[in-house]
Structure formats: C-alpha cells, structure tokens
C-alpha positions as CSV (number, residue, x, y, z in Angstrom):
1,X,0.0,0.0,0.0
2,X,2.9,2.5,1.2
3,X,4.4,1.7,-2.5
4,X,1.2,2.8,-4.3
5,X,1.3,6.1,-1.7
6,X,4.7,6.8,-2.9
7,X,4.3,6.1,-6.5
8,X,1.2,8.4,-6.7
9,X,2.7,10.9,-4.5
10,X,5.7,10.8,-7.3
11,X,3.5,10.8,-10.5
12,X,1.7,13.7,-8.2
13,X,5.0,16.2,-7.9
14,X,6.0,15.1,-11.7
15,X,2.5,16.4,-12.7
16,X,2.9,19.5,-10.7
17,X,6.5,20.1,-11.8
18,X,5.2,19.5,-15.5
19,X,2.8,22.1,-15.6
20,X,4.5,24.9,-13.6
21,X,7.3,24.6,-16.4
22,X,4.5,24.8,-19.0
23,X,3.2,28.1,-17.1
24,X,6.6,29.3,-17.1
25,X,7.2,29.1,-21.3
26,X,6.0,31.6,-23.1
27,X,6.1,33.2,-26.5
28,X,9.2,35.9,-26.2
29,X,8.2,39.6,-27.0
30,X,7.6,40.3,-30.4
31,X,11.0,42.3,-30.7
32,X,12.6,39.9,-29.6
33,X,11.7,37.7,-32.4
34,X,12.1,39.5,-34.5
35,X,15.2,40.5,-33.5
36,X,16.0,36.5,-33.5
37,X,15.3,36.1,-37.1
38,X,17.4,38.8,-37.7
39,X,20.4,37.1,-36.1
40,X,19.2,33.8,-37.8
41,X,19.5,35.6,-41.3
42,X,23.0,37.4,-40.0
43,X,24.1,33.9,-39.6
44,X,23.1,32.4,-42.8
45,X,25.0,34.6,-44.8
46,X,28.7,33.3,-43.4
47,X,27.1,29.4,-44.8
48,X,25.0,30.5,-47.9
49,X,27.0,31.5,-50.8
50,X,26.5,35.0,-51.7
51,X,25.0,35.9,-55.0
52,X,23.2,37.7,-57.5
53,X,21.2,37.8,-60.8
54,X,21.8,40.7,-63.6
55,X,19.6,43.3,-63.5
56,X,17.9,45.8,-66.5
57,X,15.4,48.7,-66.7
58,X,12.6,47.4,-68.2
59,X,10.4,49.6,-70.9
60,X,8.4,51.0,-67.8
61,X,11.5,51.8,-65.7
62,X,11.5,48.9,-63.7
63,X,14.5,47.5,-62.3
64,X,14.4,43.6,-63.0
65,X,16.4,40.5,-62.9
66,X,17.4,39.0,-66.0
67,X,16.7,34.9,-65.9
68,X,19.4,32.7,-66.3
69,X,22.4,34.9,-64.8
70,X,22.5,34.1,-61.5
71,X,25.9,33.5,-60.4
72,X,28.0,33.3,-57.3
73,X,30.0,36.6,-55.8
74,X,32.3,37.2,-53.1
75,X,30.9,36.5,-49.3
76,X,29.8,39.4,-47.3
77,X,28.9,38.2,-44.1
78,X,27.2,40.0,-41.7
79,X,29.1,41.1,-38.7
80,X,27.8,41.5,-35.2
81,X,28.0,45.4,-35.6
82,X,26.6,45.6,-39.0
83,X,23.8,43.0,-37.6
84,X,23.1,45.6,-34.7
85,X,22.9,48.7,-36.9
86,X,20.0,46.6,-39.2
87,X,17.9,47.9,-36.4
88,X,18.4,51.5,-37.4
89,X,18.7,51.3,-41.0
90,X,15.6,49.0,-40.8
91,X,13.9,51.7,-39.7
92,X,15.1,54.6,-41.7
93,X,14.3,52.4,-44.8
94,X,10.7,52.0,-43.3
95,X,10.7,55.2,-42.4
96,X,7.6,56.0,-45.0
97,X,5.0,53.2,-43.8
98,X,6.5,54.1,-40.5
99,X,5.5,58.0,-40.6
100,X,2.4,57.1,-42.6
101,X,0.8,54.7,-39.8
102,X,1.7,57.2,-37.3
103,X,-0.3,60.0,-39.2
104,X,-3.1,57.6,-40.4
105,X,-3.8,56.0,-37.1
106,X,-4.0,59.0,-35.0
107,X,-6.4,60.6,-38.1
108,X,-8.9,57.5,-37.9
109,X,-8.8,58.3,-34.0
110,X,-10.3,61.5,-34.2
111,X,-13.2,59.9,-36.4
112,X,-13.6,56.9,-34.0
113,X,-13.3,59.1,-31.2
114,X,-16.1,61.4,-32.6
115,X,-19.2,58.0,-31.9
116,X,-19.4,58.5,-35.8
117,X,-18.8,54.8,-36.4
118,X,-20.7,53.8,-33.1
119,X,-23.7,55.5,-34.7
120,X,-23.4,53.6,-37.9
121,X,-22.8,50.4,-36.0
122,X,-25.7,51.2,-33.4
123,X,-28.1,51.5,-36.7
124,X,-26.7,47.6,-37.7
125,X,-27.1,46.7,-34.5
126,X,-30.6,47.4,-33.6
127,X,-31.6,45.7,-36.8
128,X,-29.4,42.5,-36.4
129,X,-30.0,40.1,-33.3
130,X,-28.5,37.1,-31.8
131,X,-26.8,34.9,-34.3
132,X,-27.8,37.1,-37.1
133,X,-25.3,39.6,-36.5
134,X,-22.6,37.2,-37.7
135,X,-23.7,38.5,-41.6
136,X,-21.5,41.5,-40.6
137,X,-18.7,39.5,-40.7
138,X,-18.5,38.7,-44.5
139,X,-20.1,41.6,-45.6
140,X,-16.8,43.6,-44.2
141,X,-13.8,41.4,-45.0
142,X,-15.6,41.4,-48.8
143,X,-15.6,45.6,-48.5
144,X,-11.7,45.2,-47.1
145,X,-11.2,42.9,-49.8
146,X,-12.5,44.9,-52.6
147,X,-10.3,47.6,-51.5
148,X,-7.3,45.4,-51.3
149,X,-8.4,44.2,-54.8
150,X,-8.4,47.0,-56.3
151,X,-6.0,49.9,-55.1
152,X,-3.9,47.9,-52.9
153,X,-4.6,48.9,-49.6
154,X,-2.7,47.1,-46.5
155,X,-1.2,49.9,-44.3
156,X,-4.3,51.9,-44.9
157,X,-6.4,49.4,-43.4
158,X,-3.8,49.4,-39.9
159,X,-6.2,52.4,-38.3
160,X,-9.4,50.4,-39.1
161,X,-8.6,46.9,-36.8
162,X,-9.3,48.6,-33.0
163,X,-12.8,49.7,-34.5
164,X,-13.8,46.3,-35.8
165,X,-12.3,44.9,-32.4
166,X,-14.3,46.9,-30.7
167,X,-17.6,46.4,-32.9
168,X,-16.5,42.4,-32.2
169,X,-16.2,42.8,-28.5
170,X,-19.6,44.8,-28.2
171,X,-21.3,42.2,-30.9
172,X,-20.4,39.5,-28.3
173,X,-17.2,37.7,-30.5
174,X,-13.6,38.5,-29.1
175,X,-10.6,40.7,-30.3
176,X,-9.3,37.6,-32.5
177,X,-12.7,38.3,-34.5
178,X,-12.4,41.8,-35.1
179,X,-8.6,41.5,-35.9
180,X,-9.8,38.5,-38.4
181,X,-12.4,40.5,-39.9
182,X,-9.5,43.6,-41.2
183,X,-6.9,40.8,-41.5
184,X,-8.4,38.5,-43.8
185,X,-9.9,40.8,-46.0
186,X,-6.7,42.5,-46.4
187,X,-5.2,39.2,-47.0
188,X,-8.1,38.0,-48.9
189,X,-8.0,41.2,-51.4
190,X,-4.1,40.9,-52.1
191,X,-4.7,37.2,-53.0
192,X,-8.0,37.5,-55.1
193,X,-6.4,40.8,-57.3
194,X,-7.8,41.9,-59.9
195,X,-6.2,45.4,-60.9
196,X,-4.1,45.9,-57.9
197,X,-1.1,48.3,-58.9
198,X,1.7,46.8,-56.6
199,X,0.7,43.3,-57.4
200,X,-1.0,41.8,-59.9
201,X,-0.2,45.1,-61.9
202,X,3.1,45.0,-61.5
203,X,3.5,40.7,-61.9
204,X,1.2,40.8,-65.5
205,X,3.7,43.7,-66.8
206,X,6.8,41.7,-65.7
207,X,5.2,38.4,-67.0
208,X,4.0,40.4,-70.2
209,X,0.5,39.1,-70.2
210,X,-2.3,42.1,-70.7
211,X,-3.1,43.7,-67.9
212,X,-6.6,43.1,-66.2
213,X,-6.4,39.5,-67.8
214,X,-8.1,36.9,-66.2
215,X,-10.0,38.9,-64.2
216,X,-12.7,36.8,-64.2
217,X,-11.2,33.6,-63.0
218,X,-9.4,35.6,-60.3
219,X,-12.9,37.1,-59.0
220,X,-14.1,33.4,-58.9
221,X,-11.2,32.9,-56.6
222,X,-11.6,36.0,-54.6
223,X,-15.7,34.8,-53.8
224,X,-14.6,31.1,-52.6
225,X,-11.8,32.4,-50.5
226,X,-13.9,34.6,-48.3
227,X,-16.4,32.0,-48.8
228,X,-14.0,29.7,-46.9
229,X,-12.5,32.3,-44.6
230,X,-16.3,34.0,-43.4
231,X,-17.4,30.2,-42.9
232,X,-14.3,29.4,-40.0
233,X,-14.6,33.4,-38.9
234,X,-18.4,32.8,-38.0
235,X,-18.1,29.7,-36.5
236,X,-15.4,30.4,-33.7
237,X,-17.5,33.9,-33.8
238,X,-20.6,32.2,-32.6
239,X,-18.8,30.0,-30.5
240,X,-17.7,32.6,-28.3
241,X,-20.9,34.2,-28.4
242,X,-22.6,30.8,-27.0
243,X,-19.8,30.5,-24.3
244,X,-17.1,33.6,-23.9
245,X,-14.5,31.3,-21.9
246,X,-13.8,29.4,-25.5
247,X,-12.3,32.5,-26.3
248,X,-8.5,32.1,-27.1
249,X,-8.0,35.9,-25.4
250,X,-10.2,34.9,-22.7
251,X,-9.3,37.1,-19.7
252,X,-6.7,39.4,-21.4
253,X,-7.3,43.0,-21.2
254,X,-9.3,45.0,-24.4
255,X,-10.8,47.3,-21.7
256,X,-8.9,50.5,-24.1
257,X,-10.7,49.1,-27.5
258,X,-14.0,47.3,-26.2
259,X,-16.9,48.6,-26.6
260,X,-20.3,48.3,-24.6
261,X,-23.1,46.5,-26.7
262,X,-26.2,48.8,-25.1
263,X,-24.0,51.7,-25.5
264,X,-23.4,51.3,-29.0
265,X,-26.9,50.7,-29.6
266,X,-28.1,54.2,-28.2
267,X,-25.6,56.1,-29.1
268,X,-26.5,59.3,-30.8
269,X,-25.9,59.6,-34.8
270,X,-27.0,63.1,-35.2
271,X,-25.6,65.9,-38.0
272,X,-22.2,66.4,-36.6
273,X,-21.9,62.1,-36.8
274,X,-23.2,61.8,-40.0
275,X,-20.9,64.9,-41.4
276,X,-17.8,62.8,-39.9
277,X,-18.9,59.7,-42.0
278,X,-19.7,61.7,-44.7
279,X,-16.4,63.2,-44.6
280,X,-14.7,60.1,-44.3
281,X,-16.4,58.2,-47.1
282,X,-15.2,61.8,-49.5
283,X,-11.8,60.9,-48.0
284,X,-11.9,57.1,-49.0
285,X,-13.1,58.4,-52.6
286,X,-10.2,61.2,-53.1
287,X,-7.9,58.3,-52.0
288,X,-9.1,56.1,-54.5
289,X,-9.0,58.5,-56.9
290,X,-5.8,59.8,-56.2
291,X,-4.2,56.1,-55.5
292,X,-5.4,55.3,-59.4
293,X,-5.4,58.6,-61.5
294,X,-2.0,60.0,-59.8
295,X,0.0,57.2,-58.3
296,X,-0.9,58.6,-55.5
297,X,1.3,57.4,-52.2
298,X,2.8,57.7,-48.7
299,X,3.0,61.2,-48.6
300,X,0.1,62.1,-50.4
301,X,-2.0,59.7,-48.7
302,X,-1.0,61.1,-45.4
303,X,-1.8,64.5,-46.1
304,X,-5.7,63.3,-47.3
305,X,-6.2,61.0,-43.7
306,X,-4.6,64.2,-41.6
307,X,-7.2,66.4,-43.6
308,X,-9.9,63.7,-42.9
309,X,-9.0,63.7,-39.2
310,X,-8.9,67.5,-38.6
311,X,-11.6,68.3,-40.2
312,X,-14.0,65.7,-38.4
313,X,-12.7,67.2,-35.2
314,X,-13.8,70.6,-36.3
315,X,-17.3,69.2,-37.3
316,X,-17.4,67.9,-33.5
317,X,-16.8,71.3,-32.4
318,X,-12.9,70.5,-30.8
319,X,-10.5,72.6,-30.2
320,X,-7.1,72.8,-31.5
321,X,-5.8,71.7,-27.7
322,X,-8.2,68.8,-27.2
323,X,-7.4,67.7,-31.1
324,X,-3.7,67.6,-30.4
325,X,-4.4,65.9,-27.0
326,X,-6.5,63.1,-28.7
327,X,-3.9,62.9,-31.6
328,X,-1.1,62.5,-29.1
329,X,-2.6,59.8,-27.6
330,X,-2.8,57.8,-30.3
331,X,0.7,58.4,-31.5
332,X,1.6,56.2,-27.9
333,X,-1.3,53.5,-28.5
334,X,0.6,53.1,-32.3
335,X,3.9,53.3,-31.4
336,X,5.2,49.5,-30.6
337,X,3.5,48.8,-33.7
338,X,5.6,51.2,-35.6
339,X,8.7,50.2,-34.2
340,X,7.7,46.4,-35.3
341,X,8.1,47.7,-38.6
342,X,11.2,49.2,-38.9
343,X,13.0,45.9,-37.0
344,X,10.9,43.5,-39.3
345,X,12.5,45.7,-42.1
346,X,15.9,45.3,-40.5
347,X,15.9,41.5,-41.4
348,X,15.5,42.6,-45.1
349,X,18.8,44.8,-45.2
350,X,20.4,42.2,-43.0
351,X,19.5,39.9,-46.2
352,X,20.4,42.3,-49.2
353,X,23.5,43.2,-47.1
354,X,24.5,39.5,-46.6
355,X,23.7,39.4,-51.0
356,X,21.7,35.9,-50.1
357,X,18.0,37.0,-51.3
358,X,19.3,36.1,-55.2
359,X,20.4,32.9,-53.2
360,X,17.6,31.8,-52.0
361,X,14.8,32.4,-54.3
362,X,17.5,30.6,-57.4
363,X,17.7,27.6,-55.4
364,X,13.8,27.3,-54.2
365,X,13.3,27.7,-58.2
366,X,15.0,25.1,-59.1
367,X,13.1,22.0,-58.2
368,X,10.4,23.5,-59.7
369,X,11.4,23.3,-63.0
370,X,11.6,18.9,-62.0
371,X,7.6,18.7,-61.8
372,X,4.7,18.2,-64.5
373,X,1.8,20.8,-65.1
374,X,-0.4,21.5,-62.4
375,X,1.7,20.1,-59.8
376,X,4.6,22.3,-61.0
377,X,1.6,25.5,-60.7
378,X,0.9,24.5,-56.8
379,X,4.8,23.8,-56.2
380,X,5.5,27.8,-57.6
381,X,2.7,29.2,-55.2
382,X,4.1,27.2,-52.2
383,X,7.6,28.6,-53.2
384,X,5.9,32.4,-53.3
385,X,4.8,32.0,-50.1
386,X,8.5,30.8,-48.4
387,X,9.8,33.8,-50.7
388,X,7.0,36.3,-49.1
389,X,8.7,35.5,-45.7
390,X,12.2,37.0,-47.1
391,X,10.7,39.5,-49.1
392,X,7.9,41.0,-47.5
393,X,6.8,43.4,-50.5
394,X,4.4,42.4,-52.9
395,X,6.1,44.6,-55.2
396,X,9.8,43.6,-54.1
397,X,8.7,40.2,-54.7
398,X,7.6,41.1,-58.3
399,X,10.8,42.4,-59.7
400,X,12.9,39.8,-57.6
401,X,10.7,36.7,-58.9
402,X,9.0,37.0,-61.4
403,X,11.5,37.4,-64.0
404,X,12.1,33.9,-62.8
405,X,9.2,31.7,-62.6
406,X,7.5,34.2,-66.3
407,X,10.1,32.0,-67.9
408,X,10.0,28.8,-66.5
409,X,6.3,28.8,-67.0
410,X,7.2,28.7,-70.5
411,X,9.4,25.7,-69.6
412,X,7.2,23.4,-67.8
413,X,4.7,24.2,-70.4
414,X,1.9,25.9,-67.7
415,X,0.3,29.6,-68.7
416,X,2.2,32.9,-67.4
417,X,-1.0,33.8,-65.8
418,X,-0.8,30.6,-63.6
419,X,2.8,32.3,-62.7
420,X,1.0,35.8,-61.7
421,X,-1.6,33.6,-59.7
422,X,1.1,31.7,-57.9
423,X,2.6,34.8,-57.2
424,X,-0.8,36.6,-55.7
425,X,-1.7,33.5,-53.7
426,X,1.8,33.5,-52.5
427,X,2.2,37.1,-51.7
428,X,-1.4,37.7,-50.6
429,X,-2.3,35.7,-47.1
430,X,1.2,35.1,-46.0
431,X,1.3,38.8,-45.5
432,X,-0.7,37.9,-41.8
433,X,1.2,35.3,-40.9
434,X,4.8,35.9,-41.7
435,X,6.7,37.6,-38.3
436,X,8.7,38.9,-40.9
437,X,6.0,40.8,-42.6
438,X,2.6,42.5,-40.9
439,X,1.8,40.0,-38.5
440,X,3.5,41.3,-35.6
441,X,2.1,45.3,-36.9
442,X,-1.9,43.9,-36.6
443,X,-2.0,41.9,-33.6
444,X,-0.2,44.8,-31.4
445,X,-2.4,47.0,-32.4
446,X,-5.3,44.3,-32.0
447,X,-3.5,44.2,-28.4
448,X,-3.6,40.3,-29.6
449,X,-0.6,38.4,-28.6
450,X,1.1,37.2,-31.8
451,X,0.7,33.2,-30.7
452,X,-2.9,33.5,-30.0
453,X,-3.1,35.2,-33.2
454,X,-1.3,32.3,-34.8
455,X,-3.1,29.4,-32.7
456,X,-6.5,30.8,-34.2
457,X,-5.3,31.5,-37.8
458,X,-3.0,28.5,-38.7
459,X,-5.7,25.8,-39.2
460,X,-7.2,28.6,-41.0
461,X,-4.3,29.7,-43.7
462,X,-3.8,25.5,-44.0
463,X,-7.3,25.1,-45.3
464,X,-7.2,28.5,-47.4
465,X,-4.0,27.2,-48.6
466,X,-5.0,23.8,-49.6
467,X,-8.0,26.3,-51.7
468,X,-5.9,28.1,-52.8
469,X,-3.4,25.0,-54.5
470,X,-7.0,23.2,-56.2
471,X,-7.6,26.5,-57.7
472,X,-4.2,26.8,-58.8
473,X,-4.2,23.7,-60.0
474,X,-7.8,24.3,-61.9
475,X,-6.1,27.3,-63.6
476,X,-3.4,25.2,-65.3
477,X,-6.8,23.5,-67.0
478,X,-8.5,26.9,-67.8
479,X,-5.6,28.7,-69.2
C-alpha cells in the first residue's frame, strides 16, 4: 500500500512540476523575435554563398532580374556590428509606412473618437440580433477585400482593426474576431487581385500578359476564398458568443478598444456624426481617386487622412488643444507597432546586405522546373509563399521573382497567368502570418498576442492554402 502512496505521491509532484514549467514558457516579445530572425538571417549569410542575378530597366522603368544569370560573388557576411545597426537602418528604410501609420492611425482616432462609427454600428445593431449579426462578418472582409483588390490597400487598413475589435467585443465575438475581420480581408483582397497596382499590376507587366487579364477567373477565386474564410470566422464567432470562456483571449485585457453593446446601440448619430462619416467616405473616394489617376502614395496619402481627421474634429466642435491631446494619444497606443516595422524591415537589409536573397529564391526555383503541369503550378505558389517570408513586398517580390518563374512557365509548359496567380496567392495571405512581414504590426495594435493570433489563424491559412493549391491547379486547366 505505502508503494502505491509513494508512486502516486511521485507521479503527483512530476505532474505539478510539468505544468509549472509549461506556465513558465511563453512566447518571447515580439521584438525579440524579430530581432531573432534577424540574427538567424545574419548567420546564414557566413554558410550561404553569396549571389546575384543581372539586373535591367525594363520599358516601364523597372529594375528587374534578367533569368538565367545568377551567379556566385564574393561573401559578405554580416558582422555582429553591421547585424546591430539593421535595427536602425531597418527603420530609416521603413521610415515611409512608419510615418504614414503614425499620421493615419491618429487621423482614424479622431473619427472613431467622434461616436461616428458607433452610430453607424448602433443603426446595424438594432436591426441584427443574436446569431444574425454574424452577416457583418463577410459583408466587411468582402468591402476590405475589394479595396485590397483594387487599389492595394494594406497599411491603410492598420487604423481600421481597434474599431472592428471593438464592434467584435460589443457584438459578443472577441478581439481575435475583429482583428480577423480587417486581416483576412486585407489578406483575402491581395490574393484575389484583380487590378491591384503593386501586385497583380506590376507581376502581369513583368510576365507580359495584358493587364486586367483573367479577371474573371481571379474574381471566382476571390468569392470562394472569403467563402471559406467567413465560414471558419463565424463559427469560432458564434462559438464565443454561445460561451465567452472558448475564447482564445479569454481574460486578457481589451478594456482600451471594447466597446459596450447597449452603448453602442443608443448612441447618438446626429448631423455632426453623420458629417464625420460623410467626410470620411469623401476621404476614401479622393484616395481612391488619387491612388489610381496620380500614383498617388505615402506622402500624399498622409496628407488626405490628416485632412480627414482634422476636419472631423472641427465638425465635432474640438478645439485645437483637445485635437492635439487626442492625436497625441494615439501616437503612444501606435507606437510599438511602428517600431515592429522598422526591426521586421531590419531583417530585409540584414539579407540584401549579406547578397543571399538572389540565393535563396535561385535555389527554391529550381526544383520546380523537376515537376509536371499542375503540380509544377501549386509547387510555384508554395515557393511564393517561403519567398514572401524573405521579401515582404508584394512589389519587391515582383521584380525579384518574377523574371524567374514568367520563364519557367514557359518551360514546364503551364500559362504565365498561372505564374501571376502563384505569385498573388503567395504574396497575398502570407502577408498575416509571416513575423517577418505584418503579422507582428496587426496583432499589437489588436493588443492580440502574436501566438494566440497564430493558434486561431493557422488551421485557417492550412485550409485557405489547400484552396488556394485546387484553384491553382484548376487554372493550369482553364488557361
């Protein structure tokens, strides 16, 4: 009997010791990630031989890489110092997305902080009950995604996720769900392009297939991804409506972006609310305009949210003090975010400084010219997507791939627009999961730590991106 004791007793203190070591890991801080990878990527270029592809101006002034020159150059290694000064020079190269989330972010503040969106919200609301609220949820990521679709917005969209975390939390879903909502049809919109200017724009010219082309297969894709992607968003939505402790941010803190359900549903949408929105939906449409008519960017873009901002504050009858006070504000809520950006950009110049980018994407592109037809088409999106983690820029990723796998499409004998497709699908959703890309921007702002973020949304991307390969496969048939 005193053996059984003992044993149990043992098994008891194992068990205890077992789980106070599992409270005791954790995910490291998001800079210090980041910051990991960059030392990963430091330390990769002393093994990887350093190389590079010829590069030429193309008719539209492009910078591109000429297929079939890649060849080896002398090593440049990075060193401990030059690893330590990525940081800085990470974020002076960022420096324009950087400056443009500050300004944007603190701009959308003074609309959200003027109840203008509650008011809209509070209209939905009232209408929408129980379980049939959850139709908000596709009806937004398709607007995101339109948007993404067609004028390429990403960073735009940053100033957007504490209002639909928020509008989640008061709805009775979680923070996960409002971050999901901006995320996915970001993410959804870059994938399903069909005129995007940094993308598919930019891939078709490269590729030298007419621009716009295939629009219509790549609208077919666009429905069946948020198809897929609403269908998973409303089900762990209404989960948590049915029983809030399912929540995967059960507990944590959102008490700075929640808002109260009967609040929202009585808050006042009078003149000055509606003149906000009003001024904000002229905003959206000068932006649009601007994005397509002028190549319209950072700077300019800045300048129309800061206008948007200021005058909405004016509507509300602000001062100039209380204006700067709210602006201010939001400048701290934004600012670990910001700082994300510039280190995640850091393990780019750690790369081109190391000359191992040409490296990497050559050698991922060469087992793809081993494989038949439509198998060949998935391999080339799967490879897109490893490239996306290296080069986080749908229009880096372009100029640095494309010139590659245009030609070999040729080769394994699969269209050029499968090529472009591989390249969308490769560019578009890994954007949100990638530490090296926006993943660590969304979920600080969501105030969603990056793991939960990823426990959620990797069964997700796994199903997207089995989607996303029977549709690539599908358009080897079609084109």
């Amino acid at each position: 009997m005193g053996f059984f004791y003992e044993r149990r007793k043992r098994m008891s203190s194992e068990s205890a010791a077992k789980t106070k070591k599992a409270k005791k890991m954790k995910m490291p801080h998001i800079y210090v990630l980041l910051i990991s990878i960059t030392i990963i990527c430091a330390a990769a270029s002393w093994f990887l031989p350093a190389g590079e592809f010829e590069r030429a101006l193309s008719d539209a002034g492009r910078e591109m890489v000429v297929p079939g020159t890649y060849h080896v150059i002398e090593s440049t290694p990075v060193g401990f110092f030059t690893l330590v000064q990525s940081i800085y020079n990470g974020t002076v190269d960022a420096a324009g997305v950087i400056f443009f989330v500050f300004i944007s972010y603190a701009s959308i503040g003074l609309i959200i902080a003027s109840g203008a969106f509650n008011g809209l919200v509070a209209s939905m609301l009232r209408i929408l009950k129980g379980s049939a609220r959850a139709i908000i949820i596709p009806v937004f990521i398709t607007l995101i995604g339109c948007a993404s679709s067609t004028i390429g917005v990403f960073e735009e969209m940053f100033p957007f996720i504490p209002i639909f975390v928020g509008i989640a939390i008061a709805m009775g879903y979680d923070a996960i769900v409002g971050l999901a909502i901006v995320a996915l049809g970001t993410g959804l919109g870059y994938s399903g392009a069909v005129m995007n200017p940094f993308t598919v724009g930019m891939a078709q010219s490269i590729a030298d297939v007419p621009q716009m082309s295939g629009a219509g297969y790549r609208i077919i894709c666009h429905i069946i991804l948020i198809a897929v992607a609403s269908f998973f968003v409303i089900r762990y939505a209404l989960k948590i409506q049915a029983d809030p402790t399912k929540s995967l941010v059960y507990g944590d803190d959102f008490s700075s972006l929640a808002m109260d359900s009967d609040h929202i549903e009585n808050k006042p949408f009078g003149i000055r609310e509606k003149l906000v929105l009003a001024t904000l939906v002229a905003g959206i449409v000068v932006i649009v305009w601007g994005t397509k008519a002028k190549g319209w960017y950072f700077a300019e873009l800045s300048a129309v949210f800061l206008l948007m901002g200021l005058v909405s504050g004016f509507i509300m009858g602000w001062g100039p003090n209380e204006i700067a006070e709210k602006v201010a504000k939001s400048f701290s809520e934004i600012a670990v975010a910001c700082m994300m950006i510039g280190i995640a950009r850091g393990i780019l110049v750690v790369l081109q400084a190391g000359h191992i980018i040409d490296t990497i994407v050559y050698y991922l592109s060469i087992p793809l010219s081993q494989l038949p037809g439509a198998i060949s088409a998935v391999a080339m999106f799967l490879v897109q997507t490893g490239i996306n983690f290296f080069i986080p820029s749908g229009s880096g990723q372009a100029v640095t791939s494309m010139p590659i796998m245009a030609p070999l499409a040729d080769l394994i004998g699969i269209s050029r627009q499968s090529a472009v497709l591989a390249f969308q699908f490769g560019d578009g959703l890994s954007n949100i999961i990638w530490p090296t890309s926006m993943t660590p921007i969304i979920c600080g702002i969501a105030g969603v730590k990056i793991e939960k973020w990823w426990k959620w949304f990797v069964p997700v991307f796994i199903v997207l991106v089995l989607t996303q390969s029977i549709l690539m496969a599908v358009s080897v048939v079609i084109w």
